[in-house]
N, CA, C and O atoms as a GROMACS GRO file, in nm:
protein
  524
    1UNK      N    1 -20.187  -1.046   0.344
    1UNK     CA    2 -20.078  -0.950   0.338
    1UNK      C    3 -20.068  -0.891   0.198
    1UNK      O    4 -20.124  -0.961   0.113
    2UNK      N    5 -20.014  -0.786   0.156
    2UNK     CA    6 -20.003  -0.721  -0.004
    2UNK      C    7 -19.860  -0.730   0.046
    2UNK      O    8 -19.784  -0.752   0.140
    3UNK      N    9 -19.876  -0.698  -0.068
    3UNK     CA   10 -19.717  -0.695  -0.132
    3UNK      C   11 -19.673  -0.532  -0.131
    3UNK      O   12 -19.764  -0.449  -0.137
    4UNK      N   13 -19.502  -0.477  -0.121
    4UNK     CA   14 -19.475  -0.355  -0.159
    4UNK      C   15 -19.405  -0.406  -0.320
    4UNK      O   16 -19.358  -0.514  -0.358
    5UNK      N   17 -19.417  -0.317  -0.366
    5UNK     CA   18 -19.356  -0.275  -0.505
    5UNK      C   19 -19.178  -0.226  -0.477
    5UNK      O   20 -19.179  -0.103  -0.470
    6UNK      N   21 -19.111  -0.249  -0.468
    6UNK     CA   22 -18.983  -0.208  -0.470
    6UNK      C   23 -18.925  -0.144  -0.623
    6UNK      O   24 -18.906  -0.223  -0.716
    7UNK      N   25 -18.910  -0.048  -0.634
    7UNK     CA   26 -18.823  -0.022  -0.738
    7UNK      C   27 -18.673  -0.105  -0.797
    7UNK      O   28 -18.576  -0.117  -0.723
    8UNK      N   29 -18.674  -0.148  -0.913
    8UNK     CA   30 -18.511  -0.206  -0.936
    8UNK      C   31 -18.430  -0.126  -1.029
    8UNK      O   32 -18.469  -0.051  -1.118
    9UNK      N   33 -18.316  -0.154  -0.993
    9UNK     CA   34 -18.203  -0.101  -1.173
    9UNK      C   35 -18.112  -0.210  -1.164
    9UNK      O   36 -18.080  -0.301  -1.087
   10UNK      N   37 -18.077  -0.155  -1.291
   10UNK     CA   38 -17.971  -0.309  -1.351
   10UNK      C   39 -17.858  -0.230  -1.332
   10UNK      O   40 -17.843  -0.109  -1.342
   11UNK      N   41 -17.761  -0.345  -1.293
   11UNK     CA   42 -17.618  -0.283  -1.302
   11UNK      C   43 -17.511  -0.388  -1.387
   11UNK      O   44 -17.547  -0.506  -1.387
   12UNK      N   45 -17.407  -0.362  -1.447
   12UNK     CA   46 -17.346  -0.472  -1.484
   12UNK      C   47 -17.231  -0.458  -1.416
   12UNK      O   48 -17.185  -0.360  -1.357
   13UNK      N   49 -17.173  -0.607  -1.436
   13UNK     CA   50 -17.058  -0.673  -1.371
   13UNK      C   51 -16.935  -0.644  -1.443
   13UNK      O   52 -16.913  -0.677  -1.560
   14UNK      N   53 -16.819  -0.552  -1.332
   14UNK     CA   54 -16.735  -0.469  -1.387
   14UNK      C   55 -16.639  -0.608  -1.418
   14UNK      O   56 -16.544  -0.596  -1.495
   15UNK      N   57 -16.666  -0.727  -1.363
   15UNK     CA   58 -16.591  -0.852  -1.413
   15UNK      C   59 -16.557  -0.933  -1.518
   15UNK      O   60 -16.452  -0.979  -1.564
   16UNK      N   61 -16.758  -0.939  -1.560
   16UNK     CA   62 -16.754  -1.037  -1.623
   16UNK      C   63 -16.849  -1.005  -1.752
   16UNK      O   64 -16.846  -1.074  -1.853
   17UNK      N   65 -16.945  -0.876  -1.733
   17UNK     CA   66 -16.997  -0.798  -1.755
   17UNK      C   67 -17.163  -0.836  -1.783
   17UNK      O   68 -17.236  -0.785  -1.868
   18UNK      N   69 -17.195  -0.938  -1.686
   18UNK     CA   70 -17.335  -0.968  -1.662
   18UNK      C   71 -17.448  -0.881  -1.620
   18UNK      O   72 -17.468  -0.852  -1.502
   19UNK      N   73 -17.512  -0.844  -1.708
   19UNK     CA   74 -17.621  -0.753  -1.656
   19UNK      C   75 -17.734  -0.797  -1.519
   19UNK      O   76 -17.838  -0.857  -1.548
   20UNK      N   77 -17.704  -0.762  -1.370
   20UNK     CA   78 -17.799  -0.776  -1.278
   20UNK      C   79 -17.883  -0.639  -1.223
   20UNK      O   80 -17.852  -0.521  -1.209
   21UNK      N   81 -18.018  -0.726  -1.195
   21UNK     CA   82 -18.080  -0.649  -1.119
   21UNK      C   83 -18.099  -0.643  -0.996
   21UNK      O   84 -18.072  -0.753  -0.948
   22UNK      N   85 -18.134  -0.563  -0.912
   22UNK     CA   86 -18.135  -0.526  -0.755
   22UNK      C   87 -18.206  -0.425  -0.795
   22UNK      O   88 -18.226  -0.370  -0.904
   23UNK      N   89 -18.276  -0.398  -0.583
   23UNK     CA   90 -18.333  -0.355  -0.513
   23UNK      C   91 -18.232  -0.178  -0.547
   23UNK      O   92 -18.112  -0.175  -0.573
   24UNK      N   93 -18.309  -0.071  -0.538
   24UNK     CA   94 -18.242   0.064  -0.569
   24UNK      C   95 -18.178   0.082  -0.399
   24UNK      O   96 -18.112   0.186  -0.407
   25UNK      N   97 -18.172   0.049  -0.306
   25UNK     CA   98 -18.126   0.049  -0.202
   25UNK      C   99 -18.018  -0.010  -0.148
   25UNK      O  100 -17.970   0.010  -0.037
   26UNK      N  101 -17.967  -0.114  -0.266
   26UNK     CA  102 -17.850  -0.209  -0.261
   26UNK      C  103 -17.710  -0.123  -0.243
   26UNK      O  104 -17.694  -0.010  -0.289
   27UNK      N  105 -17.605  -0.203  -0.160
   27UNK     CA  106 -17.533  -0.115  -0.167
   27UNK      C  107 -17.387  -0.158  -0.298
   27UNK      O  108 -17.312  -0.101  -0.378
   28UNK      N  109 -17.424  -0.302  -0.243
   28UNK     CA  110 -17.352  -0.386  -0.301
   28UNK      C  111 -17.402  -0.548  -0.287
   28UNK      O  112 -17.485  -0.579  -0.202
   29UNK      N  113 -17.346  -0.640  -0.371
   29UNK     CA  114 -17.367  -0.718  -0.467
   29UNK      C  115 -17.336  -0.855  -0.521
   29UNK      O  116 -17.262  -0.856  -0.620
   30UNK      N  117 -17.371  -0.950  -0.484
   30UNK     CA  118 -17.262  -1.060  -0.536
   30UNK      C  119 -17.313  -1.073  -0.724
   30UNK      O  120 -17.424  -1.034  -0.759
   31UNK      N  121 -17.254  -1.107  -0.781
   31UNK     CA  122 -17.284  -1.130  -0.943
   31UNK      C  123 -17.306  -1.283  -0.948
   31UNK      O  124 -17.229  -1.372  -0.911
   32UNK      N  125 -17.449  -1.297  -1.012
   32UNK     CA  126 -17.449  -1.477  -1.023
   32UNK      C  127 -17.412  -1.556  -1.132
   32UNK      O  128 -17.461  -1.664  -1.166
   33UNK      N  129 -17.332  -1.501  -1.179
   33UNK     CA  130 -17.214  -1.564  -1.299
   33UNK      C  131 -17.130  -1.568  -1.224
   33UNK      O  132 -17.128  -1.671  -1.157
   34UNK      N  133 -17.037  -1.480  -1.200
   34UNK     CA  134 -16.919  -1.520  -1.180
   34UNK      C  135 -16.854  -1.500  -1.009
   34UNK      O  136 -16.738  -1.505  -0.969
   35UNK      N  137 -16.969  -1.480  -0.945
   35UNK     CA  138 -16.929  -1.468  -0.744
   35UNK      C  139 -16.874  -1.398  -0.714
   35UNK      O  140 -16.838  -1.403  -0.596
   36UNK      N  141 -16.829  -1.286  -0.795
   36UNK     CA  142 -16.756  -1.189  -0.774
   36UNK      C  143 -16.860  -1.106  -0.654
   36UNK      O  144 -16.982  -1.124  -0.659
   37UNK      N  145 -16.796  -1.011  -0.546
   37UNK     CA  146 -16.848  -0.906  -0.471
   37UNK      C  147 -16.857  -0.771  -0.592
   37UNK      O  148 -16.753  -0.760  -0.657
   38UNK      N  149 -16.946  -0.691  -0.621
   38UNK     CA  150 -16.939  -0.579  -0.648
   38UNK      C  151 -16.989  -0.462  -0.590
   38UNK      O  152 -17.105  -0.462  -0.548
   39UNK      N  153 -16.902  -0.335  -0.580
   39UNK     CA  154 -16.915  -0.211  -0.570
   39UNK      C  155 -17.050  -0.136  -0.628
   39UNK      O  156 -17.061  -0.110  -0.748
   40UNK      N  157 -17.145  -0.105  -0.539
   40UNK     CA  158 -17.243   0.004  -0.631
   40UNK      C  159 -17.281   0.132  -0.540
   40UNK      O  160 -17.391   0.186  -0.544
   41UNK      N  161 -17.200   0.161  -0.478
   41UNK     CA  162 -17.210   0.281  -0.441
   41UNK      C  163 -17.100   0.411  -0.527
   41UNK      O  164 -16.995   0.369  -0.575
   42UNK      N  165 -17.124   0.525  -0.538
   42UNK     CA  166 -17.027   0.607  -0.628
   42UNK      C  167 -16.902   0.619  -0.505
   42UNK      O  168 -16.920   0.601  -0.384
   43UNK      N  169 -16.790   0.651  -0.564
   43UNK     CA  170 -16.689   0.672  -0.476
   43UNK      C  171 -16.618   0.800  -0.522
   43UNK      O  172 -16.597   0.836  -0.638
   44UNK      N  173 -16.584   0.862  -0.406
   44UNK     CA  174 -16.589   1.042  -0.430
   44UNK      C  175 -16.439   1.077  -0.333
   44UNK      O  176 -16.417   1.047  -0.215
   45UNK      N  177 -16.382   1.124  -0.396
   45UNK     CA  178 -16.210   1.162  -0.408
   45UNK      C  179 -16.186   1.302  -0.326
   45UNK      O  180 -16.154   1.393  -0.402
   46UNK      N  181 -16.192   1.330  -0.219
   46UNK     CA  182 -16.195   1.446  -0.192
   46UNK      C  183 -16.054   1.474  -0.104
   46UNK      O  184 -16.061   1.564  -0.020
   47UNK      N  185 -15.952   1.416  -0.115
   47UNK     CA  186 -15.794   1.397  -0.044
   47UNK      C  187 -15.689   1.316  -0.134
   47UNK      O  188 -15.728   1.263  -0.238
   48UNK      N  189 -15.566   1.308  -0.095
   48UNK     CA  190 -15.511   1.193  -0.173
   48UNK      C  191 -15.540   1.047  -0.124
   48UNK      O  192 -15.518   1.006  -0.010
   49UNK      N  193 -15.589   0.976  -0.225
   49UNK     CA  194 -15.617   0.877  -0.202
   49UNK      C  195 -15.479   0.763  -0.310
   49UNK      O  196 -15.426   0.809  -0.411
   50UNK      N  197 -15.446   0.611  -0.254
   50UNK     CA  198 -15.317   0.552  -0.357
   50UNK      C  199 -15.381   0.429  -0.334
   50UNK      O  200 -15.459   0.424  -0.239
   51UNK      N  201 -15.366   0.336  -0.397
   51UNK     CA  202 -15.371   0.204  -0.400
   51UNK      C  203 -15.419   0.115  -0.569
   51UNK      O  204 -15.434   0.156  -0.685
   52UNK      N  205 -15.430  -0.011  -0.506
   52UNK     CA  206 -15.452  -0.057  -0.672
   52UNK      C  207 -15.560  -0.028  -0.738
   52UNK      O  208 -15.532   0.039  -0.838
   53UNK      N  209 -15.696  -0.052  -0.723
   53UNK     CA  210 -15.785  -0.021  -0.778
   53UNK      C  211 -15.914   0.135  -0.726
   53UNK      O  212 -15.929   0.209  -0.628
   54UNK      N  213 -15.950   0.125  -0.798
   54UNK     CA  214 -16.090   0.197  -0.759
   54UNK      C  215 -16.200   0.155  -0.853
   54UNK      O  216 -16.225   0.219  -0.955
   55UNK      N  217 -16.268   0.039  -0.814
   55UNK     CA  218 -16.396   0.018  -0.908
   55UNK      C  219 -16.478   0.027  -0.842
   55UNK      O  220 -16.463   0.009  -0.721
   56UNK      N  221 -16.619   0.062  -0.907
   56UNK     CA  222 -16.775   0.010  -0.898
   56UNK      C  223 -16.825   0.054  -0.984
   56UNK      O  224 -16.768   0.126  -1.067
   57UNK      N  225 -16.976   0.016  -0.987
   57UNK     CA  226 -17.073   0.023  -1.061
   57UNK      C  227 -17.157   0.133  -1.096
   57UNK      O  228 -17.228   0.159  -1.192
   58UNK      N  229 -17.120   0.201  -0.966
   58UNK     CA  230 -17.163   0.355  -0.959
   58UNK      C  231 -17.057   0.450  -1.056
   58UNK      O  232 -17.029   0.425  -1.174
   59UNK      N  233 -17.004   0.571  -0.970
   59UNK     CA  234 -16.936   0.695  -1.104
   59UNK      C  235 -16.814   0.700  -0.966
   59UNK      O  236 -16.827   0.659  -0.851
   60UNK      N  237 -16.708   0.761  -1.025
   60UNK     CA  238 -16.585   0.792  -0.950
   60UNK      C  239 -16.562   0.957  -0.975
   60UNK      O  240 -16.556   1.022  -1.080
   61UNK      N  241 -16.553   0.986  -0.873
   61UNK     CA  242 -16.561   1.147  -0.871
   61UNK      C  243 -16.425   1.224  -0.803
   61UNK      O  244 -16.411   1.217  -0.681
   62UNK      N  245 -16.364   1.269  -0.854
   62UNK     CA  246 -16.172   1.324  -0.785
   62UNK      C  247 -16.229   1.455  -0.795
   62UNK      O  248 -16.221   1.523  -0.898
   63UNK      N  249 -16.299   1.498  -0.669
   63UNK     CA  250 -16.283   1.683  -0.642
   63UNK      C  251 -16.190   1.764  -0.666
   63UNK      O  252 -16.080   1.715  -0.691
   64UNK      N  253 -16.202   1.871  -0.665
   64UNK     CA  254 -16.117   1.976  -0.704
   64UNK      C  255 -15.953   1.949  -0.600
   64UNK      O  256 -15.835   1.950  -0.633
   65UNK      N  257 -16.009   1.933  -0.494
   65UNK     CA  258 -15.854   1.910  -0.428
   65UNK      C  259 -15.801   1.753  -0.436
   65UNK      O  260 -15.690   1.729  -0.388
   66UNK      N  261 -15.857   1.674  -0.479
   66UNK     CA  262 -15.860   1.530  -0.458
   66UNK      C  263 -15.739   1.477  -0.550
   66UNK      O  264 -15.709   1.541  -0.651
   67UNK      N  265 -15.666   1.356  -0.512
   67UNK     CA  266 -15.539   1.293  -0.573
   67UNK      C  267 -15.586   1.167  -0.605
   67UNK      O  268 -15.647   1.115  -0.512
   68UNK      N  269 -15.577   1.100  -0.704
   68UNK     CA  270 -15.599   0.944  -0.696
   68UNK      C  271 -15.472   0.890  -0.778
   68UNK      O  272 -15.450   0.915  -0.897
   69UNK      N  273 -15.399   0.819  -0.701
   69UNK     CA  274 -15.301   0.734  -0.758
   69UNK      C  275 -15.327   0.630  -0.742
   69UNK      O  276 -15.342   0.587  -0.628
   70UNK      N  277 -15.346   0.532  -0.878
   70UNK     CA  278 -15.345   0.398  -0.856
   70UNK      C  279 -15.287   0.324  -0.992
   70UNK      O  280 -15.203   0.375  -1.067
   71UNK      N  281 -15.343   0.205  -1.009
   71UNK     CA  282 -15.333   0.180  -1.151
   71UNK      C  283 -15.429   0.144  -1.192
   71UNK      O  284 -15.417   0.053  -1.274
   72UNK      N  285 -15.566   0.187  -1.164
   72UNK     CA  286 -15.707   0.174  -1.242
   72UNK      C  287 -15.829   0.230  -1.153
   72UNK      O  288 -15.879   0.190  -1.048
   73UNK      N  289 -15.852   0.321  -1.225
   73UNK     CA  290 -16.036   0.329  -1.189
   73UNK      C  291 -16.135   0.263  -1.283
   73UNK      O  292 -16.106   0.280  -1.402
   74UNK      N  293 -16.216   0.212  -1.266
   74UNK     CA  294 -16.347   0.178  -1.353
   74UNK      C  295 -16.447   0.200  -1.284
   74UNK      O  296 -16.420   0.185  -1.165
   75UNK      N  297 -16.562   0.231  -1.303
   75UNK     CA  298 -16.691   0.304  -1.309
   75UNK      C  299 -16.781   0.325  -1.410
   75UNK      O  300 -16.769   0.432  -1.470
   76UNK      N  301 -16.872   0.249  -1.446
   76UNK     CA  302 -16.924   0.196  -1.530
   76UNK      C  303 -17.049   0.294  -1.575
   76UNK      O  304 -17.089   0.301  -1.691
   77UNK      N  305 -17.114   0.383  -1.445
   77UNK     CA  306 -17.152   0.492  -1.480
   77UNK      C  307 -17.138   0.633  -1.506
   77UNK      O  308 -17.222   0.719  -1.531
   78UNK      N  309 -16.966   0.638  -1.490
   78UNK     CA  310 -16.883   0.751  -1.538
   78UNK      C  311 -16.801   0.770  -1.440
   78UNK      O  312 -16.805   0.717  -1.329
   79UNK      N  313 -16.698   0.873  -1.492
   79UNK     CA  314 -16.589   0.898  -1.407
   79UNK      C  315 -16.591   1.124  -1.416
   79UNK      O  316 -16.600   1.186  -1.522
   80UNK      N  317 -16.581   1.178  -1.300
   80UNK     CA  318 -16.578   1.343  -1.331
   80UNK      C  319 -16.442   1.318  -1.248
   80UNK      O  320 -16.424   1.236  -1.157
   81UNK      N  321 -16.365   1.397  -1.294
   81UNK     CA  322 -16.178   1.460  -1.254
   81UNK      C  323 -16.218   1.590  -1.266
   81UNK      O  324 -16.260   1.644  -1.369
   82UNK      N  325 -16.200   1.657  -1.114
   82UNK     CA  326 -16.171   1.791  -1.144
   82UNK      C  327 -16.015   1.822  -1.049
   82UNK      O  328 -15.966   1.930  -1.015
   83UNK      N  329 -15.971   1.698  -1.030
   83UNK     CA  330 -15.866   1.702  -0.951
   83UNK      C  331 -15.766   1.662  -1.058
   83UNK      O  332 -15.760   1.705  -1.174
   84UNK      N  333 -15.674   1.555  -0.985
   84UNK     CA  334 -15.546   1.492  -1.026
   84UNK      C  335 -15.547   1.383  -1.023
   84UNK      O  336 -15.554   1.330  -0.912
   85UNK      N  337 -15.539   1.301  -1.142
   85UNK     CA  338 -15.557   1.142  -1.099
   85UNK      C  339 -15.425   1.063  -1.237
   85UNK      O  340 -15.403   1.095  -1.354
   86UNK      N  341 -15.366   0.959  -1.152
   86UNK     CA  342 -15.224   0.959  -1.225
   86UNK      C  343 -15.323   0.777  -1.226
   86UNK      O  344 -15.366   0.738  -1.118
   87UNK      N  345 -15.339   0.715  -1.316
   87UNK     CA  346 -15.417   0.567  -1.361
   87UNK      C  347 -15.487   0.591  -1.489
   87UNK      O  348 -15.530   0.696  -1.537
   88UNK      N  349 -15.491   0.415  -1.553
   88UNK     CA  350 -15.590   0.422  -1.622
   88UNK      C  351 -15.727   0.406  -1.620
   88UNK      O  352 -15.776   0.322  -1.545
   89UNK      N  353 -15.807   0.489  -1.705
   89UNK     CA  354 -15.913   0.522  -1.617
   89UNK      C  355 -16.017   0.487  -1.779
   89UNK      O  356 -15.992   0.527  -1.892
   90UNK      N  357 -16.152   0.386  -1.724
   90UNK     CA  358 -16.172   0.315  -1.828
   90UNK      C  359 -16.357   0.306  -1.713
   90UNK      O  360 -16.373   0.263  -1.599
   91UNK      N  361 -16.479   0.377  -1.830
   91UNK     CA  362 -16.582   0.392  -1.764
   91UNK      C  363 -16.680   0.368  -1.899
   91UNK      O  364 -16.638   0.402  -2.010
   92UNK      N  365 -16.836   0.296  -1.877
   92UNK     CA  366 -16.901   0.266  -1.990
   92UNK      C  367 -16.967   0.375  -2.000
   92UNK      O  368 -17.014   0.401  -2.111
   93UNK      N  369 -16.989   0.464  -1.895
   93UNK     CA  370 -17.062   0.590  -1.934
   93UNK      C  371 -16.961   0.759  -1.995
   93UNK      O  372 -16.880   0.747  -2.087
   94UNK      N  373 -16.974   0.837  -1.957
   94UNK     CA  374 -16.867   0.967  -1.997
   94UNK      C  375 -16.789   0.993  -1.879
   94UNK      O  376 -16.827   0.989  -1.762
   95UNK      N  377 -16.659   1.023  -1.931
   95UNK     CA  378 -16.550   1.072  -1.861
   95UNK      C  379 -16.603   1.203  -1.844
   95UNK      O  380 -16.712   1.226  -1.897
   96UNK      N  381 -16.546   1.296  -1.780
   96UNK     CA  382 -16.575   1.410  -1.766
   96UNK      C  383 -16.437   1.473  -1.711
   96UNK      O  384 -16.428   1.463  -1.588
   97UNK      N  385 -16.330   1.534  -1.773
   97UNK     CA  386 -16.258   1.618  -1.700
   97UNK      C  387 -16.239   1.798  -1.720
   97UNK      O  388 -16.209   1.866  -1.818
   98UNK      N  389 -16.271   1.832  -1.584
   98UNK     CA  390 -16.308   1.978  -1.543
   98UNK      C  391 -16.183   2.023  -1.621
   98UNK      O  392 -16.097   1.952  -1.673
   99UNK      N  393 -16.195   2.190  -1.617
   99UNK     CA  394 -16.126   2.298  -1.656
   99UNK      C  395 -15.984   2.244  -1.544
   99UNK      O  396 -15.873   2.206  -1.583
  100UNK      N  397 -16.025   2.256  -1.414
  100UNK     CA  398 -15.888   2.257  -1.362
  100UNK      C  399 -15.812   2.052  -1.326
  100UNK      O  400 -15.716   2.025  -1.254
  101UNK      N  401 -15.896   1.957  -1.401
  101UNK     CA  402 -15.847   1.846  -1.395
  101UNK      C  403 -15.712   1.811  -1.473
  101UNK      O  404 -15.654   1.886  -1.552
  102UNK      N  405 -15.668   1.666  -1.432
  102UNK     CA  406 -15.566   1.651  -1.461
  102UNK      C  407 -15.538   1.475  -1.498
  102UNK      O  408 -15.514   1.407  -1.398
  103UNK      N  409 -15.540   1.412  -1.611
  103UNK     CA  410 -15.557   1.254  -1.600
  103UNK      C  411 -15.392   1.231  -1.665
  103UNK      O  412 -15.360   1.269  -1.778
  104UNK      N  413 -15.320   1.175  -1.588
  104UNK     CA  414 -15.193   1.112  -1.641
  104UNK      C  415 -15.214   0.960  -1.684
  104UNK      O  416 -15.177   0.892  -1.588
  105UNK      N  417 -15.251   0.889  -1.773
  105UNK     CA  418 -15.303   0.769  -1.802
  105UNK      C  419 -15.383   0.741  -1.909
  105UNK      O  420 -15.466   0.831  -1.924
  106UNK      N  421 -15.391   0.676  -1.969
  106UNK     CA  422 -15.487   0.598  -2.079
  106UNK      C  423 -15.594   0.592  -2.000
  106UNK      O  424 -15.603   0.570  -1.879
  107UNK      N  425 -15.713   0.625  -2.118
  107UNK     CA  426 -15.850   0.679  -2.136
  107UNK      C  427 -15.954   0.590  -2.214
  107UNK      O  428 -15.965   0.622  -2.332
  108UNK      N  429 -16.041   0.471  -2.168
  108UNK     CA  430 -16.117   0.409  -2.233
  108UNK      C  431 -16.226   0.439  -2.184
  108UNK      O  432 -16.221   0.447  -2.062
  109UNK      N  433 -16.396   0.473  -2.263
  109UNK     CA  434 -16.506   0.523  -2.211
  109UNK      C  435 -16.617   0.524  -2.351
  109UNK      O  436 -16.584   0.527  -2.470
  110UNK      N  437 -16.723   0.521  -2.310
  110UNK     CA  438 -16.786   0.576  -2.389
  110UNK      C  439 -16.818   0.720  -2.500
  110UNK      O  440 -16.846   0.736  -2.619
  111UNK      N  441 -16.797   0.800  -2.388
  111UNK     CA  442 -16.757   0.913  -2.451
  111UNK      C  443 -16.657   0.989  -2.336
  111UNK      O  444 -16.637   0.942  -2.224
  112UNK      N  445 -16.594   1.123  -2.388
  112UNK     CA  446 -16.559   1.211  -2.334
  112UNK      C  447 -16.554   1.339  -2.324
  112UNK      O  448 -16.545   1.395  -2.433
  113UNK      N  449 -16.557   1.424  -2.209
  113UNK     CA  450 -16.586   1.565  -2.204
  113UNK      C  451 -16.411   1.618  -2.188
  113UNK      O  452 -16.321   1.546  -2.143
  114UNK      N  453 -16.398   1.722  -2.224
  114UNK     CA  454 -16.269   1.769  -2.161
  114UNK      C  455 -16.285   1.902  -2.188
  114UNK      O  456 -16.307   1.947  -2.300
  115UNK      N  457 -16.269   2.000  -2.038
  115UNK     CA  458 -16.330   2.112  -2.067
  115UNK      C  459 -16.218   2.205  -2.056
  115UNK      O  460 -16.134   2.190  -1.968
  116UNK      N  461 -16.210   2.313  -2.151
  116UNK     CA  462 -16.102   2.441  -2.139
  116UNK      C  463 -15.992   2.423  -2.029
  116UNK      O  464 -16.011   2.487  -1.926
  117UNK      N  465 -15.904   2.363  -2.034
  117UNK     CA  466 -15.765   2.382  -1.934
  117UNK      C  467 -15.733   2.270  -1.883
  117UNK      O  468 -15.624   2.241  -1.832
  118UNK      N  469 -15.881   2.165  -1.901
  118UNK     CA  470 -15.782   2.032  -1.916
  118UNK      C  471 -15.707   1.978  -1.958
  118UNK      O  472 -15.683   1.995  -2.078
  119UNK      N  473 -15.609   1.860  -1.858
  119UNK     CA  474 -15.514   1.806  -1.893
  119UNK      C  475 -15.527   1.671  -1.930
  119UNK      O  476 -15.586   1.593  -1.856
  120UNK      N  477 -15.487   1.642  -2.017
  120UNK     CA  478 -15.475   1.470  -2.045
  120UNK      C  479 -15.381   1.426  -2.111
  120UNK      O  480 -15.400   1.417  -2.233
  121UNK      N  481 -15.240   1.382  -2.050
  121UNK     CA  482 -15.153   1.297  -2.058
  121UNK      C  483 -15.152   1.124  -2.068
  121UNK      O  484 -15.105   1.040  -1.991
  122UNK      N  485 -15.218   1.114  -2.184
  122UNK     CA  486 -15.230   0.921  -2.256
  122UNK      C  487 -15.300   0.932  -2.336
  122UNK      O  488 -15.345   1.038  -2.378
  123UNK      N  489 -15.327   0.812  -2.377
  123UNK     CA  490 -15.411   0.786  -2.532
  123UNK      C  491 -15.559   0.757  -2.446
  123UNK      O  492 -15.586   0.724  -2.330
  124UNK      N  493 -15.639   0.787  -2.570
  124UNK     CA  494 -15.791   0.802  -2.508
  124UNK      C  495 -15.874   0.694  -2.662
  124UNK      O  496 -15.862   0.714  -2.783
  125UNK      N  497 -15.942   0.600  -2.598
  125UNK     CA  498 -16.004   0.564  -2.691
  125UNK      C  499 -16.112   0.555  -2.643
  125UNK      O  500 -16.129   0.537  -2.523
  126UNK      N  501 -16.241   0.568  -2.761
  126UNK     CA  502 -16.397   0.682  -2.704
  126UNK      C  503 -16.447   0.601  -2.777
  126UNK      O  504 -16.391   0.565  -2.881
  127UNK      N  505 -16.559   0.558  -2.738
  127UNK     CA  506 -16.665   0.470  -2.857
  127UNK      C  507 -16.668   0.338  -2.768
  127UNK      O  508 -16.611   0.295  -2.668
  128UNK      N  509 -16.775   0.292  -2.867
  128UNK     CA  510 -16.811   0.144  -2.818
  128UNK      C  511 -16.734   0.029  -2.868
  128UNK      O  512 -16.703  -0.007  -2.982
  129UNK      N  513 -16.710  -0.024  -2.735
  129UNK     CA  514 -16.558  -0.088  -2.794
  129UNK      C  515 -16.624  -0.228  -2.905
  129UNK      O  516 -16.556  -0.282  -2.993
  130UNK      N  517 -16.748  -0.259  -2.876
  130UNK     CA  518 -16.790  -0.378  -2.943
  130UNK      C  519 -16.819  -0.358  -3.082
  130UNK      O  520 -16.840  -0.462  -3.146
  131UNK      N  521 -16.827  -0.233  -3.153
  131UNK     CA  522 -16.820  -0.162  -3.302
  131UNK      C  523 -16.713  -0.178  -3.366
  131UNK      O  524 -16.700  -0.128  -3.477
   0.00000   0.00000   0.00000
């Protein structure tokens, strides 16, 4: 028998912050530090959506008509707002909020975009937090 070659990527653990690898087809994840289940699919905002969290490993995306009320998104490969999102919102890759977005909440990320007519209501801290 041969073998197939599977492609992998690493994702880290929005928990505990263990770097794992998987299969590019994964959807999701247990972490072998800490047993946690994780999220690696992107999750995409296109209505009002409320509740406590919104994490994964993938990017969080609030469309132009989209609502997210909660008290946290994380997304470790970024977050784009071109909607309305009332949480704090805390991603290792770039924030991104559109011309017509709107973030009511504290802002932790790697970097950030904020384009002509955005709104951002909280404190934003940008950089690597381990510096």
């Amino acid at each position: 028998m041969f073998q197939q070659k599977s492609e992998q990527r690493i994702a880290e653990c929005y928990h505990c912050g263990h770097r794992i690898a998987m299969s590019m087809a994964a959807r999701s994840v247990t972490c072998p530090r800490c047993y946690r289940g994780l999220v690696l699919d992107d999750l995409i905002v296109r209505d009002s959506v409320s509740g406590a969290k919104l994490i994964t490993c993938g990017r969080v995306v609030v469309e132009r008509k989209g609502r997210a009320v909660t008290r946290h998104i994380n997304a470790r490969d970024g977050v784009e707002i071109e909607g309305e999102v009332e949480a704090q919102v805390s991603s290792g890759g770039v924030v991104h909020v559109g011309s017509r977005g709107c973030v009511r909440g504290d802002i932790a990320a790697a970097s950030l975009v904020a384009d002509t007519g955005a709104v951002i209501d909280g404190f934003c801290r940008i950089g690597n937090p381990q510096a």
